[in-house]
N, CA, C and O atoms as a GROMACS GRO file, in nm:
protein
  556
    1UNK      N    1   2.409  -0.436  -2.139
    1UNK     CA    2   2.295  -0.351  -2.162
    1UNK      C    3   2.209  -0.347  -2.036
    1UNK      O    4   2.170  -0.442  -1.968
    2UNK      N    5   2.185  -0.201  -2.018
    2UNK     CA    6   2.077  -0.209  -1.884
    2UNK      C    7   1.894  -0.229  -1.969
    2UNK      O    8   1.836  -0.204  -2.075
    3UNK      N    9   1.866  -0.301  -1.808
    3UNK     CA   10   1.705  -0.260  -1.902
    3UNK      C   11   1.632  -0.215  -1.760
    3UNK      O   12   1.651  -0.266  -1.650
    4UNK      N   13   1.560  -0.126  -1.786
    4UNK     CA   14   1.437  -0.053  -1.676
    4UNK      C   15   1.376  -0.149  -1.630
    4UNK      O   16   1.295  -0.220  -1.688
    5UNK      N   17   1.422  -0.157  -1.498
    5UNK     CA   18   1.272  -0.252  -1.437
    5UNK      C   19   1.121  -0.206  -1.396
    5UNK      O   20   1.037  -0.288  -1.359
    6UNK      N   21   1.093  -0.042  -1.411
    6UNK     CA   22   0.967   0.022  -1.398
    6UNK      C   23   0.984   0.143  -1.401
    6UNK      O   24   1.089   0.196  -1.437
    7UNK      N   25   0.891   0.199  -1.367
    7UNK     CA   26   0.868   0.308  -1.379
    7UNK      C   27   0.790   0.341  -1.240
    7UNK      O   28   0.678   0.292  -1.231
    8UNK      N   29   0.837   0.417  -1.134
    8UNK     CA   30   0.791   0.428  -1.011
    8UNK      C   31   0.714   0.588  -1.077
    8UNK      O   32   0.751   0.659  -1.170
    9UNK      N   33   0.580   0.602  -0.968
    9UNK     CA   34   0.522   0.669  -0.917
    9UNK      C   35   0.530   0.714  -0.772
    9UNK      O   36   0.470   0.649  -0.686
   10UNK      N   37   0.589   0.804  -0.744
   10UNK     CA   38   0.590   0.888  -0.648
   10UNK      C   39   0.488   0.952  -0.577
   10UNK      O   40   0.427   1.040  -0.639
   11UNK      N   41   0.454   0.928  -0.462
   11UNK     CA   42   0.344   0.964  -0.429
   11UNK      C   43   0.339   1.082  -0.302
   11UNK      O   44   0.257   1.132  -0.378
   12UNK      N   45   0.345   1.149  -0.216
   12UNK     CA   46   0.326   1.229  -0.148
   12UNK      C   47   0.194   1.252  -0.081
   12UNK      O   48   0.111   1.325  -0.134
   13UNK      N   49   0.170   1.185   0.044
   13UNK     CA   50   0.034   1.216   0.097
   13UNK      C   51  -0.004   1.275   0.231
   13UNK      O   52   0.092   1.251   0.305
   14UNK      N   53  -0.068   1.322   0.277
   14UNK     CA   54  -0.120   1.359   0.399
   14UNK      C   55  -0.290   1.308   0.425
   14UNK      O   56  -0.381   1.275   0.348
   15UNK      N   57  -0.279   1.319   0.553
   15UNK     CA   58  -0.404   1.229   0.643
   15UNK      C   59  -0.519   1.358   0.662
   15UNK      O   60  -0.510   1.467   0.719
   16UNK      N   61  -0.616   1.298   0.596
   16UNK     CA   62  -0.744   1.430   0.574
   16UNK      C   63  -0.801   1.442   0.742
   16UNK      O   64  -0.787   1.350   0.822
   17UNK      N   65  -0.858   1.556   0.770
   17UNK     CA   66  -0.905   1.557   0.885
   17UNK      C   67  -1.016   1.485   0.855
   17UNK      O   68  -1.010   1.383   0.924
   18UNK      N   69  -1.122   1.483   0.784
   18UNK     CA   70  -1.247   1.379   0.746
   18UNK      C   71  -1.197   1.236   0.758
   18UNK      O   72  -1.262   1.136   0.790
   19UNK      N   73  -1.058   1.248   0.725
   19UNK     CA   74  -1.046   1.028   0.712
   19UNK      C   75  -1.026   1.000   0.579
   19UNK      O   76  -1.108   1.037   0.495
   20UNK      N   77  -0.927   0.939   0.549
   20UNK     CA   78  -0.865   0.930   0.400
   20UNK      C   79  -0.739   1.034   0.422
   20UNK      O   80  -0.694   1.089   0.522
   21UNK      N   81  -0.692   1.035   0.239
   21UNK     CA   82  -0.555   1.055   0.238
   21UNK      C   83  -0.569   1.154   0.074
   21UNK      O   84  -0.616   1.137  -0.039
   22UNK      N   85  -0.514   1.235   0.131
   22UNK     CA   86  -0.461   1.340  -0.028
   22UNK      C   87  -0.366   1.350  -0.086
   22UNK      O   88  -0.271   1.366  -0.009
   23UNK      N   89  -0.332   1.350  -0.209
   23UNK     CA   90  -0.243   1.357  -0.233
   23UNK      C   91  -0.208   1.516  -0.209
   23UNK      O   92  -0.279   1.617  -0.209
   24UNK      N   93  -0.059   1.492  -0.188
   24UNK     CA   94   0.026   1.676  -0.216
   24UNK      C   95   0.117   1.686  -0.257
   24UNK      O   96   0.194   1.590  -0.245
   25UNK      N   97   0.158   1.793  -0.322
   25UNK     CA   98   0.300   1.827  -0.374
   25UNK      C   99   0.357   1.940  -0.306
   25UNK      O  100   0.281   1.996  -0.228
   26UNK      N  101   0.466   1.985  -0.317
   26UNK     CA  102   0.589   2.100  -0.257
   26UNK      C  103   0.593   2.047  -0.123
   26UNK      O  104   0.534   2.107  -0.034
   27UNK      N  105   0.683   1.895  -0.087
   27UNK     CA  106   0.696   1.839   0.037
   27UNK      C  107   0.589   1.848   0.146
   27UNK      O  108   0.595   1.878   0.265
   28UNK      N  109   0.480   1.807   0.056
   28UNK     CA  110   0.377   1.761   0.114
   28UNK      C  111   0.246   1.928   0.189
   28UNK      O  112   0.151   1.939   0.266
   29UNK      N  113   0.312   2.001   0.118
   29UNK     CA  114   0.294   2.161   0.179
   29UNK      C  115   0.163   2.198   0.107
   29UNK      O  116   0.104   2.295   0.154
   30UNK      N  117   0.098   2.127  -0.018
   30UNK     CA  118   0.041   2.173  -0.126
   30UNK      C  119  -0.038   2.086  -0.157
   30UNK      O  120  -0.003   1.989  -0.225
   31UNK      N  121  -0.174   2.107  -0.106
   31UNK     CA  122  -0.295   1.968  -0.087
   31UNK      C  123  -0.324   2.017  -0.249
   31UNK      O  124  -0.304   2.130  -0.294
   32UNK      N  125  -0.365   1.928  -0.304
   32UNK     CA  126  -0.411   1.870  -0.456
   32UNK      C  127  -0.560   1.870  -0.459
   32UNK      O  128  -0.603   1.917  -0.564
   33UNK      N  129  -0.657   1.831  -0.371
   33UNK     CA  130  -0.810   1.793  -0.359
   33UNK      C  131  -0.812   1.650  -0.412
   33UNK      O  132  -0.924   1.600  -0.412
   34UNK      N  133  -0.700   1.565  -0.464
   34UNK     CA  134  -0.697   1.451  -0.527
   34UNK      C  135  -0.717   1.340  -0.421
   34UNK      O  136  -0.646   1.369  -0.324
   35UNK      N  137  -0.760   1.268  -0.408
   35UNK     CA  138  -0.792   1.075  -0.296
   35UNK      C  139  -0.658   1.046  -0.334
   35UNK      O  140  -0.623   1.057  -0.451
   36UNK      N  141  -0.576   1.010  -0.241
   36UNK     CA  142  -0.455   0.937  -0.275
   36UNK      C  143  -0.502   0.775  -0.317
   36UNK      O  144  -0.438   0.727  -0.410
   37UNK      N  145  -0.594   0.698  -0.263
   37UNK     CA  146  -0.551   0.607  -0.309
   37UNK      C  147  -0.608   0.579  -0.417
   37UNK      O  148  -0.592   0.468  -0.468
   38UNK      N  149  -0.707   0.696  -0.489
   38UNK     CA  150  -0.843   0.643  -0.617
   38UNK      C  151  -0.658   0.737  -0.708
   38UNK      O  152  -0.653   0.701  -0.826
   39UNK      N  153  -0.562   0.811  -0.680
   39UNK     CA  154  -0.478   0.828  -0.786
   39UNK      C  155  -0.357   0.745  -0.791
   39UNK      O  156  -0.273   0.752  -0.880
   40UNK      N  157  -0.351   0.650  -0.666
   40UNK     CA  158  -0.259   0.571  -0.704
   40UNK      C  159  -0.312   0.450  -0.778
   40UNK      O  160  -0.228   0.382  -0.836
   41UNK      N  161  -0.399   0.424  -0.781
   41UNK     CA  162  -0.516   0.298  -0.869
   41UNK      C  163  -0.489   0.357  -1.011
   41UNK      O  164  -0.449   0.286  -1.103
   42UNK      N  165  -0.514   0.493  -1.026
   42UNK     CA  166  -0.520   0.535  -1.135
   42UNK      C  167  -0.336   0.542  -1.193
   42UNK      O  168  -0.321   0.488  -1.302
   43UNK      N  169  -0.239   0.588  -1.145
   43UNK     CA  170  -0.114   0.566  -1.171
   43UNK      C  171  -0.104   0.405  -1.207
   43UNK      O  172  -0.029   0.377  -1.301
   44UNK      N  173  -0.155   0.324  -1.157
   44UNK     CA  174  -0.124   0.141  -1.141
   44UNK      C  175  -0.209   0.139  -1.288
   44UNK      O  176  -0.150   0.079  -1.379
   45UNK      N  177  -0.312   0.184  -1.314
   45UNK     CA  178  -0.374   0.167  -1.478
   45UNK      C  179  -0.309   0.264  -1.559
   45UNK      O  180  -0.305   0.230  -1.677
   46UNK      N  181  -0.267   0.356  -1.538
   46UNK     CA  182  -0.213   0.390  -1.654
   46UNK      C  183  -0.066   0.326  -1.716
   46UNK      O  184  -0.028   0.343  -1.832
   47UNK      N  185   0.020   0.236  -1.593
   47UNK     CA  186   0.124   0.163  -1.622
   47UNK      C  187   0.262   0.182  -1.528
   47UNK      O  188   0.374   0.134  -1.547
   48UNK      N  189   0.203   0.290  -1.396
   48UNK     CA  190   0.334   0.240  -1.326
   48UNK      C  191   0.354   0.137  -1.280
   48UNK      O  192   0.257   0.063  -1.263
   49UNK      N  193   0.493   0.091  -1.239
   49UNK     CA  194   0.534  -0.018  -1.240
   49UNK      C  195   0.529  -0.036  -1.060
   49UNK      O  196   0.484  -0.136  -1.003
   50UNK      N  197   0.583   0.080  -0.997
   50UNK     CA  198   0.580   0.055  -0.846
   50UNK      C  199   0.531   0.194  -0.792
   50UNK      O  200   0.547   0.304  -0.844
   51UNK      N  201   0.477   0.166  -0.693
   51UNK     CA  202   0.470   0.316  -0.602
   51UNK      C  203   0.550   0.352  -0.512
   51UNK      O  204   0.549   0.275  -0.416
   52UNK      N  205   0.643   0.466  -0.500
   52UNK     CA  206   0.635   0.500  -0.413
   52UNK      C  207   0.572   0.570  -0.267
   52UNK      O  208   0.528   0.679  -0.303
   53UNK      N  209   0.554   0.559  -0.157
   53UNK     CA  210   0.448   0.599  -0.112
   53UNK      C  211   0.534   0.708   0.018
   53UNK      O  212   0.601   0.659   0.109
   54UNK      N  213   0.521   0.808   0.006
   54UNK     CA  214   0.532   0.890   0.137
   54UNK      C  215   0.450   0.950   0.212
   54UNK      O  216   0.379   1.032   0.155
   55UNK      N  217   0.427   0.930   0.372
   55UNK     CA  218   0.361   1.007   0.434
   55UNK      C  219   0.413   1.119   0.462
   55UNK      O  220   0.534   1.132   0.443
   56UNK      N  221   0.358   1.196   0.500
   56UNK     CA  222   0.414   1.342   0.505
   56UNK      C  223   0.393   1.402   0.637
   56UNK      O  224   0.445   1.507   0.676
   57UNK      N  225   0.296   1.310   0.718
   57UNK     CA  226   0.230   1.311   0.834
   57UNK      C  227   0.354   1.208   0.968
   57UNK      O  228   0.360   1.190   1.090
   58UNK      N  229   0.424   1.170   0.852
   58UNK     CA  230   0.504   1.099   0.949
   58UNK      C  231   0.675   1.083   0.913
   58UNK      O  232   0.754   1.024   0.987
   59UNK      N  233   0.711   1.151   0.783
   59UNK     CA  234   0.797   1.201   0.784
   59UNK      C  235   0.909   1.289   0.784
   59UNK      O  236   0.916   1.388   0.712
   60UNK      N  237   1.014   1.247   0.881
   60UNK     CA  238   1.113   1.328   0.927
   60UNK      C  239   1.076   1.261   1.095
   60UNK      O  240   1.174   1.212   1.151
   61UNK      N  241   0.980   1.259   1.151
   61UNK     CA  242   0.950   1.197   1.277
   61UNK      C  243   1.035   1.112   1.350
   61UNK      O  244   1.072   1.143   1.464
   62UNK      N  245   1.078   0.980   1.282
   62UNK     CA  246   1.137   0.883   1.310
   62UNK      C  247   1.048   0.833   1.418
   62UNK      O  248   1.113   0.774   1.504
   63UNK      N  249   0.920   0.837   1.443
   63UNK     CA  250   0.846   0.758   1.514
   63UNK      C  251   0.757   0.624   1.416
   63UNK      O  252   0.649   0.574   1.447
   64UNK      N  253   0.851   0.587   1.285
   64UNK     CA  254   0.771   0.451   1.255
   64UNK      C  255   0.682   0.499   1.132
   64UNK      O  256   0.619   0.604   1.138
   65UNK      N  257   0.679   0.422   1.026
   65UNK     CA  258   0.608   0.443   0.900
   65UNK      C  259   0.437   0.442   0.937
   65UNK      O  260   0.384   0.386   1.033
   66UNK      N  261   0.375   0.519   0.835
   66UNK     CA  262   0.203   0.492   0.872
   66UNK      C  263   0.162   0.390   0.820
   66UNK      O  264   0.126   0.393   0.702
   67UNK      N  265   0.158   0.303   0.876
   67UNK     CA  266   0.111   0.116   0.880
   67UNK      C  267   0.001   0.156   0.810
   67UNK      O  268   0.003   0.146   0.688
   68UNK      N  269  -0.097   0.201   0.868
   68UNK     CA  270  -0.252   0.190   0.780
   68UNK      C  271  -0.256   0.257   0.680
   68UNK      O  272  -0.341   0.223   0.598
   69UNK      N  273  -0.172   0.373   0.647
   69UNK     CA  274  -0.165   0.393   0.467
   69UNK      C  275  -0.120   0.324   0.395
   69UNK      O  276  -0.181   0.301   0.291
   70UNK      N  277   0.037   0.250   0.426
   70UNK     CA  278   0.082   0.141   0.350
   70UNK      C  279   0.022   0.029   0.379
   70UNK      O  280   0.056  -0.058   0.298
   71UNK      N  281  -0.046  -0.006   0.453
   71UNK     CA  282  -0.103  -0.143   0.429
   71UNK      C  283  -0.265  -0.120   0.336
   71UNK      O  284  -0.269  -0.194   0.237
   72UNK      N  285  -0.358  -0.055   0.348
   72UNK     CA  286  -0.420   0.023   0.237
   72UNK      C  287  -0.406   0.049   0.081
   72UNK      O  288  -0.481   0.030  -0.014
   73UNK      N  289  -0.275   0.101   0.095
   73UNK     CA  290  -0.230   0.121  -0.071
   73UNK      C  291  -0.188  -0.015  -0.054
   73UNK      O  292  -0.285  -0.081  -0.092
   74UNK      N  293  -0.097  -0.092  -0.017
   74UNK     CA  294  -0.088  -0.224  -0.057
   74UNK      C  295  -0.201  -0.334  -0.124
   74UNK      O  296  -0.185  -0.414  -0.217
   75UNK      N  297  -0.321  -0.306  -0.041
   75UNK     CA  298  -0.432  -0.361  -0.029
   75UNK      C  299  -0.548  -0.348  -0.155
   75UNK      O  300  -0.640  -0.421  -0.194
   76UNK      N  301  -0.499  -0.226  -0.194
   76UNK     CA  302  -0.550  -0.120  -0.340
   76UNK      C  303  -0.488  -0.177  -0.441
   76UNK      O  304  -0.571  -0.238  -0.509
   77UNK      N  305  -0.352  -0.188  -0.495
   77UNK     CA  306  -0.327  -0.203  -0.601
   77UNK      C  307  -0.241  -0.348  -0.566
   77UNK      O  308  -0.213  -0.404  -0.460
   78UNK      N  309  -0.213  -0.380  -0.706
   78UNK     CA  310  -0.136  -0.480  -0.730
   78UNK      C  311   0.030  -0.451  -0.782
   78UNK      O  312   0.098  -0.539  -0.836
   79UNK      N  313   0.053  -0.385  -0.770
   79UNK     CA  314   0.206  -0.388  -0.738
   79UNK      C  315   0.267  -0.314  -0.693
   79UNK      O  316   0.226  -0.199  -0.694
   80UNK      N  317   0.393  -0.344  -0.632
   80UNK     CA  318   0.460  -0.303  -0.503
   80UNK      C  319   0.453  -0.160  -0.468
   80UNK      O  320   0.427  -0.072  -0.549
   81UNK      N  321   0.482  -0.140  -0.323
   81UNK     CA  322   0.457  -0.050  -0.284
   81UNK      C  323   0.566  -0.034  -0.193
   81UNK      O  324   0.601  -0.118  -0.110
   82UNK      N  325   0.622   0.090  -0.214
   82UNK     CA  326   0.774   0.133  -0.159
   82UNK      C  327   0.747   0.219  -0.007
   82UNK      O  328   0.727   0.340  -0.016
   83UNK      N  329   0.746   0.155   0.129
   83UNK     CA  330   0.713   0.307   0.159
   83UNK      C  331   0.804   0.386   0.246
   83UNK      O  332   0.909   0.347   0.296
   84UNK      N  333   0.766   0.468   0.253
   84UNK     CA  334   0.862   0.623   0.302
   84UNK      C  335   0.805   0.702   0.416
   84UNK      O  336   0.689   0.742   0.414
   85UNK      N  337   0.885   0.724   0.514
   85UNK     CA  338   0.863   0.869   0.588
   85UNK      C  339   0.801   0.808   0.716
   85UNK      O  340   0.689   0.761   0.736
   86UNK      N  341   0.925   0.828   0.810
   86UNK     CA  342   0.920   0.782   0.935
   86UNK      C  343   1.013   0.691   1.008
   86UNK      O  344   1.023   0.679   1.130
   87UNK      N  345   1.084   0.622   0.906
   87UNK     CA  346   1.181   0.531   1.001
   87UNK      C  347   1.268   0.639   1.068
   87UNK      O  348   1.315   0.748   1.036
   88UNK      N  349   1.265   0.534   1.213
   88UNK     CA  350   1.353   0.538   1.374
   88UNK      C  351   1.443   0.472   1.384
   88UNK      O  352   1.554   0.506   1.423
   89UNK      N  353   1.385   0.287   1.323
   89UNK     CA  354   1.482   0.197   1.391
   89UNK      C  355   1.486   0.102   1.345
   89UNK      O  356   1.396   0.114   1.261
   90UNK      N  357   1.525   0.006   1.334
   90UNK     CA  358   1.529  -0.137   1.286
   90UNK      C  359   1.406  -0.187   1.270
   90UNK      O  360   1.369  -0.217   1.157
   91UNK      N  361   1.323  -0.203   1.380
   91UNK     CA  362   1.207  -0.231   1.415
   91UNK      C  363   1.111  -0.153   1.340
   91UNK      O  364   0.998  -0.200   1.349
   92UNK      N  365   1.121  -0.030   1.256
   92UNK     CA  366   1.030   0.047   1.227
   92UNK      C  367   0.997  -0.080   1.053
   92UNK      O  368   0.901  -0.136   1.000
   93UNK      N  369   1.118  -0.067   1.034
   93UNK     CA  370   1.155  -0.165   0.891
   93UNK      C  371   1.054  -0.296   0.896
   93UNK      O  372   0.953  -0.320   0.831
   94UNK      N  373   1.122  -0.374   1.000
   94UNK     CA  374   0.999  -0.492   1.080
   94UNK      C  375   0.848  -0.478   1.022
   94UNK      O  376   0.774  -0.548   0.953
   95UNK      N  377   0.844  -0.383   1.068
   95UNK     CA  378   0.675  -0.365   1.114
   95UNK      C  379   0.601  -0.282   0.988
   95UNK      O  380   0.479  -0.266   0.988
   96UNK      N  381   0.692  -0.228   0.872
   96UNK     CA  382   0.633  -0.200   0.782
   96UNK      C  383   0.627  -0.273   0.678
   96UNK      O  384   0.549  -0.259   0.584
   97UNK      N  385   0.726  -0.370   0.696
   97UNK     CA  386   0.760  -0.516   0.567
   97UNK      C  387   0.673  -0.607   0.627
   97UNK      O  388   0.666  -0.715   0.570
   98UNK      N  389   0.606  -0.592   0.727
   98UNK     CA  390   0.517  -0.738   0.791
   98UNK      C  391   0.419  -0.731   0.760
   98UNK      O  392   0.385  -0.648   0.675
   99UNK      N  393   0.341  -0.808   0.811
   99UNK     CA  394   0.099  -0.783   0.806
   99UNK      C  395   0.080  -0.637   0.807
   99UNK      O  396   0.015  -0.565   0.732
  100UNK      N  397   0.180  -0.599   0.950
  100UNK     CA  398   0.122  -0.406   0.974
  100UNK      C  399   0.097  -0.343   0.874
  100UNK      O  400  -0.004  -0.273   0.872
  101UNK      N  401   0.169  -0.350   0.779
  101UNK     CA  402   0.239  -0.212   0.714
  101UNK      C  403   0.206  -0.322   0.528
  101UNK      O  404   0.144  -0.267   0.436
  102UNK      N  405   0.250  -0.437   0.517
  102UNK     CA  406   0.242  -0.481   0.373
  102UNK      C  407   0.307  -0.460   0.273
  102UNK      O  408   0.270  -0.508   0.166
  103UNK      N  409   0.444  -0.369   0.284
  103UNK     CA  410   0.496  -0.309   0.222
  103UNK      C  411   0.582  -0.402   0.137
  103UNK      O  412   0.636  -0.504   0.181
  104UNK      N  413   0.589  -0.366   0.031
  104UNK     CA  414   0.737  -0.475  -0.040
  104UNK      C  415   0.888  -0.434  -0.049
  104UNK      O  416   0.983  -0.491  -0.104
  105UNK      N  417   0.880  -0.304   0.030
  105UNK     CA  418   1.033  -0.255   0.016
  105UNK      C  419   0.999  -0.095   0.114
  105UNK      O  420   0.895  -0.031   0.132
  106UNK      N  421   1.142  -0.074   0.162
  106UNK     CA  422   1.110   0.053   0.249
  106UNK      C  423   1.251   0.099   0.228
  106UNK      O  424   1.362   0.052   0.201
  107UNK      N  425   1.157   0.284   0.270
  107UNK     CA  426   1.283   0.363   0.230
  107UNK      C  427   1.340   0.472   0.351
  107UNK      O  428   1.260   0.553   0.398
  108UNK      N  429   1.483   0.470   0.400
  108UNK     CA  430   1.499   0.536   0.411
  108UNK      C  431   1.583   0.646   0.458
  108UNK      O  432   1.611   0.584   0.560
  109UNK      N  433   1.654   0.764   0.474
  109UNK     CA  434   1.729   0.844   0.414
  109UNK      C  435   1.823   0.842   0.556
  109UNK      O  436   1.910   0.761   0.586
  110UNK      N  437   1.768   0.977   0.645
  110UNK     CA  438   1.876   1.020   0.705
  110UNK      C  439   1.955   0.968   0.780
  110UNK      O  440   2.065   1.015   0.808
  111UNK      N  441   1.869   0.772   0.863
  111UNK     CA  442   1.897   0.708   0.958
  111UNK      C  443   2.042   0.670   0.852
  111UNK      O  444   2.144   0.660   0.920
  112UNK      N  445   2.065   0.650   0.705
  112UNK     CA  446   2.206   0.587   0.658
  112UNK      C  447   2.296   0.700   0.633
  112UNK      O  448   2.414   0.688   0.599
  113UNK      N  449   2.227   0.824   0.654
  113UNK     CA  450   2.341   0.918   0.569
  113UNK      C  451   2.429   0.983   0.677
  113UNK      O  452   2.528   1.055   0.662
  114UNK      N  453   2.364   0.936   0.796
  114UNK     CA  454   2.422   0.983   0.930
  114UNK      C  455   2.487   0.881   1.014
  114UNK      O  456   2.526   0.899   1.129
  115UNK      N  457   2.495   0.769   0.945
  115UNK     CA  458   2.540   0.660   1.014
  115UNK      C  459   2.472   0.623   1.113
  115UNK      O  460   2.541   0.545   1.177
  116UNK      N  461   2.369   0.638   1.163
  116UNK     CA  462   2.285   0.565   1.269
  116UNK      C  463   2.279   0.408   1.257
  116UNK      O  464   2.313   0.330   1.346
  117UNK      N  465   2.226   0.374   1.119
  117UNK     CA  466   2.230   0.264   1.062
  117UNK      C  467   2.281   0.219   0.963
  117UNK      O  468   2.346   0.292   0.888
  118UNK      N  469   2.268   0.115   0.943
  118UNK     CA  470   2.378   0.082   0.812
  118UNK      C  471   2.277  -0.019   0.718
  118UNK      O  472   2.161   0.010   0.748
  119UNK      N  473   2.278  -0.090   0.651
  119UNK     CA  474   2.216  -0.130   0.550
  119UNK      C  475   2.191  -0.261   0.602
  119UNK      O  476   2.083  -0.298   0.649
  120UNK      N  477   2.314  -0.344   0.590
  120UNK     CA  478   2.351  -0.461   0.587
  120UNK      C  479   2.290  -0.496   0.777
  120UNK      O  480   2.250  -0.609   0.807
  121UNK      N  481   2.296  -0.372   0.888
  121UNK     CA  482   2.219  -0.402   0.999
  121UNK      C  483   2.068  -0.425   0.991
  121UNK      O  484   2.011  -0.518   1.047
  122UNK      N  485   2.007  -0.329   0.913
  122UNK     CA  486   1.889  -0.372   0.868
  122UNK      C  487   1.816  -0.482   0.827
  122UNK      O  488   1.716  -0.541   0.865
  123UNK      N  489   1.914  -0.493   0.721
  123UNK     CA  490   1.918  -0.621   0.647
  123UNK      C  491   1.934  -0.772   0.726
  123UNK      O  492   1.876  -0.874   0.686
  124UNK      N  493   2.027  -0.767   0.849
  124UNK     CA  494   2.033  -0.899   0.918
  124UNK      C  495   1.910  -0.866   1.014
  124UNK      O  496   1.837  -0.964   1.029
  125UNK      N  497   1.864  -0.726   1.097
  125UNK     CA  498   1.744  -0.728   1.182
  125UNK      C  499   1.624  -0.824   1.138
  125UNK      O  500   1.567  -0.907   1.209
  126UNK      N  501   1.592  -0.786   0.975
  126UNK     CA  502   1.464  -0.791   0.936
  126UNK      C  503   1.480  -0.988   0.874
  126UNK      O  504   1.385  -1.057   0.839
  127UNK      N  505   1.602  -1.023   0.878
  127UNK     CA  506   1.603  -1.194   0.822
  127UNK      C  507   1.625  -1.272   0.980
  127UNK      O  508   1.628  -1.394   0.995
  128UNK      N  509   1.638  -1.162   1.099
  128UNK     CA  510   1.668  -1.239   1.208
  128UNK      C  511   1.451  -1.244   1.238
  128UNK      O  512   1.390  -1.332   1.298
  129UNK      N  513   1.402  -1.142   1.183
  129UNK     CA  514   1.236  -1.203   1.225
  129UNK      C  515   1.163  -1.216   1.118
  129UNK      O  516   1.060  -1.153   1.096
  130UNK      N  517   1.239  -1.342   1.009
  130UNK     CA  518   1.164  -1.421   0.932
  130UNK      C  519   1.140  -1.304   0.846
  130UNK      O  520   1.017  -1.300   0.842
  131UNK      N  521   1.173  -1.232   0.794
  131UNK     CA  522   1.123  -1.144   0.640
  131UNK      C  523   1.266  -1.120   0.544
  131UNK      O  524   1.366  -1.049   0.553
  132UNK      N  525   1.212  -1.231   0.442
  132UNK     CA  526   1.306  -1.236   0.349
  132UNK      C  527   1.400  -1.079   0.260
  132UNK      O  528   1.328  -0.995   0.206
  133UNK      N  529   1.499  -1.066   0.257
  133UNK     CA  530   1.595  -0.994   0.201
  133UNK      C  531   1.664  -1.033   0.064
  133UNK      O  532   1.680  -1.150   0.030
  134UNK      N  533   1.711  -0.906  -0.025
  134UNK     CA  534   1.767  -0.952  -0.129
  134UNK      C  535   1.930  -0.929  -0.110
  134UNK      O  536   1.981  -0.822  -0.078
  135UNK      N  537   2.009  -1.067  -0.141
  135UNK     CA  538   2.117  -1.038  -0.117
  135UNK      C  539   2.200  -0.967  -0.192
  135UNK      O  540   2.173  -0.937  -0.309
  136UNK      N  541   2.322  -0.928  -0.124
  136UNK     CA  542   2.378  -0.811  -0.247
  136UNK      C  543   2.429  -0.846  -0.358
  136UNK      O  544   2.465  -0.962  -0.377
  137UNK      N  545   2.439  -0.762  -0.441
  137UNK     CA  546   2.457  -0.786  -0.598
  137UNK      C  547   2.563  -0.776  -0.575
  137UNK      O  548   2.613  -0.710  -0.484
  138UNK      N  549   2.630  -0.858  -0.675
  138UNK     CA  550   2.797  -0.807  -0.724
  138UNK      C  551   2.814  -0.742  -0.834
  138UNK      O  552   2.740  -0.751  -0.932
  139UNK      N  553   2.932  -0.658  -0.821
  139UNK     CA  554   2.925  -0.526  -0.939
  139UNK      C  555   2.992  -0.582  -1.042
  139UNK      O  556   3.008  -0.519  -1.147
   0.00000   0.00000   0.00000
């Protein structure tokens, strides 16, 4: 029997010219007027289990996740925070699972679907500078 381990919230944000963060929808194309982080507080009380968090300001870039949004939403709620949009490199992973960034897990797409990287490289980068990994499951 499977059982759900949560229920993620998806988040989609962009960087306000005032300072702060909005949420948006239609790949980030479609500002809301919503505070990203007073609706991810509010997603965390109504009972999601994790966030996902995407910048939108920094993904597809591959210049490196936005450290100060994920470390922020980290800083905001109490449970995990997934984040998205921007990995380059090994190092991007590093620095968003560390103090920088706070993250409890990171995501991301095209660097594996193109073979740039591979999982299991990741995976030894980020245990070769002290940040624990989960090892693989057996099926």
């Amino acid at each position: 029997m499977w059982i759900c381990q949560c229920v993620v919230l998806a988040v989609d944000v962009r960087r306000k010219p005032t300072g702060g963060w909005e949420v948006t929808t239609h790949g980030g194309r479609t500002a809301t007027g919503k505070d990203a982080i007073a609706w991810i507080q509010e997603g965390e009380k109504r009972g999601a289990g994790e966030i996902l968090l995407t910048s939108m300001d920094a993904d597809g870039t591959r210049k490196g996740y936005d450290l100060e949004l994920t470390r922020t939403v980290s800083s905001a709620v109490g449970i995990p925070v997934i984040a998205s949009g921007g990995a380059g490199s090994k190092e991007h992973f590093a620095e968003v699972l560390g103090e920088n960034g706070r993250a409890d897990a990171a995501l991301a797409a095209s660097l594996f679907h193109f073979g740039e990287l591979t999982v299991p490289e990741v995976k030894r980068h980020l245990q070769s500078r002290g940040i624990p990994v989960r090892p693989p499951r057996a099926l």
